[in-house]
C-alpha positions as CSV (number, residue, x, y, z in Angstrom):
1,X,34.9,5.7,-21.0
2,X,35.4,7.8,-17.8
3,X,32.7,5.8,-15.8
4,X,33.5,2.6,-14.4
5,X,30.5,0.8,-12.8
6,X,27.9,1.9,-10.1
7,X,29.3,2.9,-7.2
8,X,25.9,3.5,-5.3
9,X,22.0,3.7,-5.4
10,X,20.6,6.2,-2.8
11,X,17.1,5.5,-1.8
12,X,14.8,7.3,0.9
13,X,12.5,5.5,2.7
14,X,9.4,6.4,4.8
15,X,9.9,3.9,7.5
16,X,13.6,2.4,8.5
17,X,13.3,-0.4,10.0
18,X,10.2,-1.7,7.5
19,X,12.8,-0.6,4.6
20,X,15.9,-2.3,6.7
21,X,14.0,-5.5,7.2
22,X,13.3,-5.3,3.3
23,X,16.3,-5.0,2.0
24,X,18.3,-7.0,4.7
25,X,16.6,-9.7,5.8
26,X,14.2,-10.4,2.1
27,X,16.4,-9.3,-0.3
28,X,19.6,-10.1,1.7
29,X,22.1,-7.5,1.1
30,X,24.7,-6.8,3.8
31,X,25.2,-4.5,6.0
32,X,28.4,-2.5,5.8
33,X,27.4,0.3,7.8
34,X,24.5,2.3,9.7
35,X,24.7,6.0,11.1
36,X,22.2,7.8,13.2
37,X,22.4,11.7,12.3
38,X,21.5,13.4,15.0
39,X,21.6,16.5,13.8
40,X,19.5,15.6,10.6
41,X,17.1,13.5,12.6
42,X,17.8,10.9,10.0
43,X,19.6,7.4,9.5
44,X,21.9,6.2,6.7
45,X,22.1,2.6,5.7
46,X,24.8,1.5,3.6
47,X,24.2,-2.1,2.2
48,X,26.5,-4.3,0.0
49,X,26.1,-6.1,-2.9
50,X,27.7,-9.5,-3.9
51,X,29.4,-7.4,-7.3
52,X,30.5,-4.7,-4.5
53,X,28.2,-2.0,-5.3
54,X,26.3,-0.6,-2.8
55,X,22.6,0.6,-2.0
56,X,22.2,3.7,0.8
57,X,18.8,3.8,2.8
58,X,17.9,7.2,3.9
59,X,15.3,8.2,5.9
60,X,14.8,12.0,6.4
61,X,11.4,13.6,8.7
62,X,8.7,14.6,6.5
63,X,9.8,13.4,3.1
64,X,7.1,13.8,0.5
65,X,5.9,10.8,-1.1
66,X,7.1,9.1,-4.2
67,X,5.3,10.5,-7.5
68,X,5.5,7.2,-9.4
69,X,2.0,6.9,-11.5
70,X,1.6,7.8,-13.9
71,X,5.6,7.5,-14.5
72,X,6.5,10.4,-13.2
73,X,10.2,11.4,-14.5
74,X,13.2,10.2,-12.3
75,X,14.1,7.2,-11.0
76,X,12.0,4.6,-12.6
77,X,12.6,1.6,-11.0
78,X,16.0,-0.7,-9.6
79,X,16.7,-3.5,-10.9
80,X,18.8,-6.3,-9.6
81,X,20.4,-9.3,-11.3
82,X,19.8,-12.7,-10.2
83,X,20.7,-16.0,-11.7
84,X,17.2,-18.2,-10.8
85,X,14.4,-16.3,-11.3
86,X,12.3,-18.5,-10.0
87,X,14.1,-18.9,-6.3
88,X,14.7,-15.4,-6.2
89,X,10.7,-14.8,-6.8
90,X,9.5,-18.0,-4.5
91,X,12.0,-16.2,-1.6
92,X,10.0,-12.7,-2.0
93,X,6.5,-14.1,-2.0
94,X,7.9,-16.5,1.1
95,X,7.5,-13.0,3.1
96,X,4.4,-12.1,1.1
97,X,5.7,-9.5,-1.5
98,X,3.3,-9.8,-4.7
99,X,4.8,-10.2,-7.2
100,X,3.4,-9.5,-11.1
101,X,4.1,-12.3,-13.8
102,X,6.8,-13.0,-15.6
103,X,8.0,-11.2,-18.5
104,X,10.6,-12.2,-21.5
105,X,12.5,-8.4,-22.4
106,X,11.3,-8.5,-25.8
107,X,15.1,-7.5,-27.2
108,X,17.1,-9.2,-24.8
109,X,14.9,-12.6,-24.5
110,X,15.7,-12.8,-20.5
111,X,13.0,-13.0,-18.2
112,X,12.3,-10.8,-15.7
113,X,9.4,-9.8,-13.2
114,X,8.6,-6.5,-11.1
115,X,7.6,-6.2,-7.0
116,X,7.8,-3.6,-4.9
117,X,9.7,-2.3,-2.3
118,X,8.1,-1.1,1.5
119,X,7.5,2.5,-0.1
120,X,6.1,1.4,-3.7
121,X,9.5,1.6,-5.6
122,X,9.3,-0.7,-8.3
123,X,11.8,-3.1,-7.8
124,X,12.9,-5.4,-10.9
125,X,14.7,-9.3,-11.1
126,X,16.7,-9.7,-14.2
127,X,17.4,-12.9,-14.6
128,X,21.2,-13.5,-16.1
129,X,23.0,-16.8,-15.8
């Protein structure tokens, strides 16, 4: 296998600091590092995870918006893995994401449920103790 694990997930976003506060201060991924590019009129947001992969927020002037439905091809949604579905879920709708029921993966029996993000990216919990 030549691939060892993700290294990153690059995401562009419509608005920064909604799609900071999102991912920071809901979802609570860390901070490792945040650029201005002056030249691109654009910020770059790198943001740990707890396994050491990373997510990257982008923002860029005038991006077009996200063809998601129907499933457009592409990125279909991000998925992260958590260990109590239920906390994870009662700390998203604590800031008022809605959030749909919960499902059971029909091969995998693990439950798992779908929000979404500031911009409509369908985010995923996978719950895996």
């Amino acid at each position: 296998m030549i691939i060892n694990g993700t290294h990153h997930v690059a995401l562009i976003c419509s608005d920064y600091e909604r799609a900071k506060h999102f991912y920071v201060n809901i979802l609570g991924l860390q901070i490792l590092h945040e650029t201005f590019r002056a030249e691109r009129d654009s910020f770059k947001l790198d943001l740990g995870m707890p396994d050491g992969s990373r997510l990257e927020l982008f923002t860029f002037p005038s991006s077009p918006p996200r063809a998601s439905y129907p499933e457009a091809c592409g990125l279909r949604h991000l998925a992260f893995k958590v260990a109590d579905l239920e906390e994870a879920l009662t700390v998203v709708r604590g800031h008022g994401v809605a959030v749909q029921e919960i499902r059971i993966d029909g091969i995998t029996g693990k439950r798992f449920a779908f929000f979404e993000d500031p911009d409509g990216l369908p985010i995923e919990f996978y719950e895996e103790t």
